[in-house]
N, C-alpha and C positions, 0 to 999 in steps of 0.2 A: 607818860612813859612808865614812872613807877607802878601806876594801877594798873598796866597791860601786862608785867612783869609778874606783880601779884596774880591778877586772873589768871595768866598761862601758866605760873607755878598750881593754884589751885584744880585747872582742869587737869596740870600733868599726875598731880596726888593725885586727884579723882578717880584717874584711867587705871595709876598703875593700883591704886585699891580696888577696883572694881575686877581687873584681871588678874589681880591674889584671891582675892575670892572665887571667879570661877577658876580658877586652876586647883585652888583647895577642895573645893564641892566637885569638881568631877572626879578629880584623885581618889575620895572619898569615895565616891560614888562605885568606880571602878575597883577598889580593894572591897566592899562591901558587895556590889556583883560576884564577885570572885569566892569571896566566903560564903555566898549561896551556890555558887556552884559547887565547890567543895562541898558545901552541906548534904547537898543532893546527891555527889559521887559516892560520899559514905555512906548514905541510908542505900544507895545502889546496890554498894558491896555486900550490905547484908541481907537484901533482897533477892542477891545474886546466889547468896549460901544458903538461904533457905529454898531458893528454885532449885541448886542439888540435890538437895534433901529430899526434895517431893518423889523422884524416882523410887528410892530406895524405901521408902514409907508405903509405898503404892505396890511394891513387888510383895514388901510381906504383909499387905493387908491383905492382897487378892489371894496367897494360899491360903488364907482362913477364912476370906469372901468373896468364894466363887457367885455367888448370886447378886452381890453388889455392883455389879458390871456396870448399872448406869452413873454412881457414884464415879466409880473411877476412871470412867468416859468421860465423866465432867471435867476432874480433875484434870486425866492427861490435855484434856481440849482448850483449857484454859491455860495450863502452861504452855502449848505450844502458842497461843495466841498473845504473850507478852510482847511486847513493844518497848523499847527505850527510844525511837525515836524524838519523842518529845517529853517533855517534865509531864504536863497533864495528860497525856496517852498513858507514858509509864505506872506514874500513880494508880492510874483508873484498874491498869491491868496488875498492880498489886495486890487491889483493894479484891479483885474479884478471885484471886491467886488466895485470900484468907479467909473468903468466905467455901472454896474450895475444899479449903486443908480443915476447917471447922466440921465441914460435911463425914469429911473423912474418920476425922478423931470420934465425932458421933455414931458413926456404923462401929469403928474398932471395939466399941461400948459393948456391944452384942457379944462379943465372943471372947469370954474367958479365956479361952486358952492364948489366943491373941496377947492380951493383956500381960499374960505371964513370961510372953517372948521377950528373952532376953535383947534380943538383935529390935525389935520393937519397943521397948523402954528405953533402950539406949537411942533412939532416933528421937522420940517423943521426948524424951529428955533435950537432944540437941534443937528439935525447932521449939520448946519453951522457951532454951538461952538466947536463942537467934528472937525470939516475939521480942524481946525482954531489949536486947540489942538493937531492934528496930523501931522500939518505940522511944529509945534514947534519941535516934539517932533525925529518927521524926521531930521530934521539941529540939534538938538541934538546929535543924533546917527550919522549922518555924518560926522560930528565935530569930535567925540570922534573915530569912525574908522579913520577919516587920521590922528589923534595923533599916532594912534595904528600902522596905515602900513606905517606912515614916520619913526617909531622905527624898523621896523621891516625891511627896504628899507635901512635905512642909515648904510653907513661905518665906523665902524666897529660893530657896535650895529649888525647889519643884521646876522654876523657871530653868536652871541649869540644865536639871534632867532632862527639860523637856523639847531644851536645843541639841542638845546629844542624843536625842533616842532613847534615855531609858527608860525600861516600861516595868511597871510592877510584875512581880512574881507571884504565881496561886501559894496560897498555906495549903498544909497538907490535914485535910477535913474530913471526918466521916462520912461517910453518903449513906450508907445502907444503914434502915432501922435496924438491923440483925448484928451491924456490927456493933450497936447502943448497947445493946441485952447482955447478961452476961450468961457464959454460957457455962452450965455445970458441967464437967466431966467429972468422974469419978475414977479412980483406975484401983 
């Protein structure tokens, strides 16, 4: 009798250790979801205020480059093709949203007088603080995903995650060799 009493105390520790544990790793798990998506809502916002910006850069490049027309074809075409539907659509149509506005700041190069526009230095000015802003806010969200998919990779945590559904989240990586290079502007 006493040793069935033992054993039943022993499995009842067992149980209720084994269900503080999952209840701790998915908690985890769930606050640590949350602060990627947060991560991701912020680098959003200032995605979002750089996509303003692109208009108003684009209006007063084209009175001083009428003949750049296919530059700012690209650009308008790629901003209309943004996507936030998903983390890695989004991303993707970032990446090509900088390779856009690079293009851009490269013709503006051509034309002095451009350069001296006050309404044009004050924009250029604001998407440097917005790069500057977004690439905080990138190592933010990189951060906060591999907090996320070292909980979700490590043993025995990984097992929790992977009764619950969570799935690891992309880092945000450079893809294009152009965006490795650095690029000179001069103003």
């Amino acid at each position: 009798m006493a040793s069935i009493t033992i054993v039943s105390l022993i499995i009842g520790v067992s149980v209720t250790l084994l269900l503080l544990f999952v209840l701790i790793t998915y908690n985890s798990l769930v606050r640590l979801r949350n602060k990627v998506k947060e991560a991701f809502s912020t680098m959003d916002v200032y995605l979002k205020k750089r996509y303003d910006l692109i208009p108003n850069l684009v209006d007063i490049v084209k009175g001083y480059a009428r003949h750049e027309s296919e530059t700012l074809c690209d650009i308008a075409n790629t901003r209309s093709g943004v996507s936030s539907d998903n983390l890695t659509q989004s991303v993707q149509s970032e990446m090509r949203i900088g390779d856009a506005l690079q293009k851009l700041l490269v013709v503006a190069e051509s034309y002095p007088e451009l350069k001296a526009n006050t309404n044009f230095l004050d924009l250029q000015n604001n998407l440097a603080k917005m790069e500057e802003e977004i690439a905080f806010s990138r190592r933010y969200y990189n951060g906060s995903v591999r907090q996320f998919n070292n909980v979700c990779q490590i043993f025995p945590l990984n097992l929790v995650a992977g009764v619950f559904g969570f799935k690891e989240y992309p880092m945000y990586a450079v893809e294009s060799e152009r965006e490795r290079k650095v690029v000179d502007i001069n103003i």
